[in-house]
Phi, psi and omega in degrees: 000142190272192148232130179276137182240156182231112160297152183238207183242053180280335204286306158309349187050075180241305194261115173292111194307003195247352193311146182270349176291335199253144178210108197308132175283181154317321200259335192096341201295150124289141164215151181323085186324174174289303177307342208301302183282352163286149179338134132336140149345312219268351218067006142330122173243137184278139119029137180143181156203154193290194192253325174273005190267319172309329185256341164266004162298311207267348212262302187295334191275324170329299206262329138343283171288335155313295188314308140358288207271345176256336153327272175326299175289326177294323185310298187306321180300314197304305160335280169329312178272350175272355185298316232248341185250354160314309174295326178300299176312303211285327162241014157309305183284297181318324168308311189274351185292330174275342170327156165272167209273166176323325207260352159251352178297130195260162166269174201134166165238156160212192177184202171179214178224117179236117173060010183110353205224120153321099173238120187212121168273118165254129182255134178227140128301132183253182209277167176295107169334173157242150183271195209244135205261316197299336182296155183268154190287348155264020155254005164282351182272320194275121143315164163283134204279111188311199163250168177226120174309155159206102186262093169264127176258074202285126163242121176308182148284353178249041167074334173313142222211130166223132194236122200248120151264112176248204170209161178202131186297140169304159145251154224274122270249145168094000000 
């Protein structure tokens, strides 16, 4: 059988030095026999904490700090995807902003580069309404502006991909 010694807070003049439970280290601490913590006569527990009160103190801070720590990095991702897609918008606006105005946009596509970030615009016609008898008759004669698909497509560098569908009137057709 080994035997276990527990430091105690003797140092402090907790623990009576002539005590027969107690015994000095090398380092100066007192310390406890084994028999030393059990309960008192009275239900008294002497001051202190176990190897096992200890390990499950340090087992709760552990699993804390995991927890913390896992906290922190999703925190931090999430950060990262809205900075890449908050710049996705930004040129997403900046793209439609630069469109031409109705009367030269045409359907077709083009596209480019802004900052790092992959962009193309498709002009789609879209089909021709029939027409509408509620117009007053001296606008049934004048076509009409067809509409336009108008689809933009920003892609970051790490692949993220964001897509604005609108619509904007043609210009009139003659």
């Amino acid at each position: 059988m080994s035997r276990r010694f527990v430091l105690s807070r003797a140092f402090s003049g907790e623990v009576d030095a002539g005590s027969p439970s107690t015994m000095r280290s090398r380092e100066g601490f007192r310390m406890l026999r084994p028999g030393a913590l059990r309960p008192r006569r009275d239900g008294a527990r002497r001051d202190g904490f176990t190897l096992v009160e200890a390990l499950v103190a340090l087992a709760v801070v552990a699993a804390s700090l995991a927890a913390i720590g896992t906290l922190i990095a999703t925190t931090v991702r999430k950060a990262a995807g809205l900075e890449t897609r908050l710049v996705l918008v930004e040129t997403a606006r900046a793209v439609e902003a630069g469109l031409a105005d109705r009367r030269r946009l045409e359907p077709g596509s083009f596209g480019g580069m802004r900052a790092g970030y992959r962009w193309r615009v498709d002009a789609v016609a879209l089909a021709e309404p029939p027409p509408d008898p509620a117009r007053p008759a001296a606008e049934r004669g004048r076509p009409a502006r067809p509409p336009l698909a108008i689809v933009i497509r920003v892609e970051a560098p790490n692949g993220q991909v964001l897509r604005v569908d609108t619509a904007r009137l043609g210009r009139r057709p003659g």
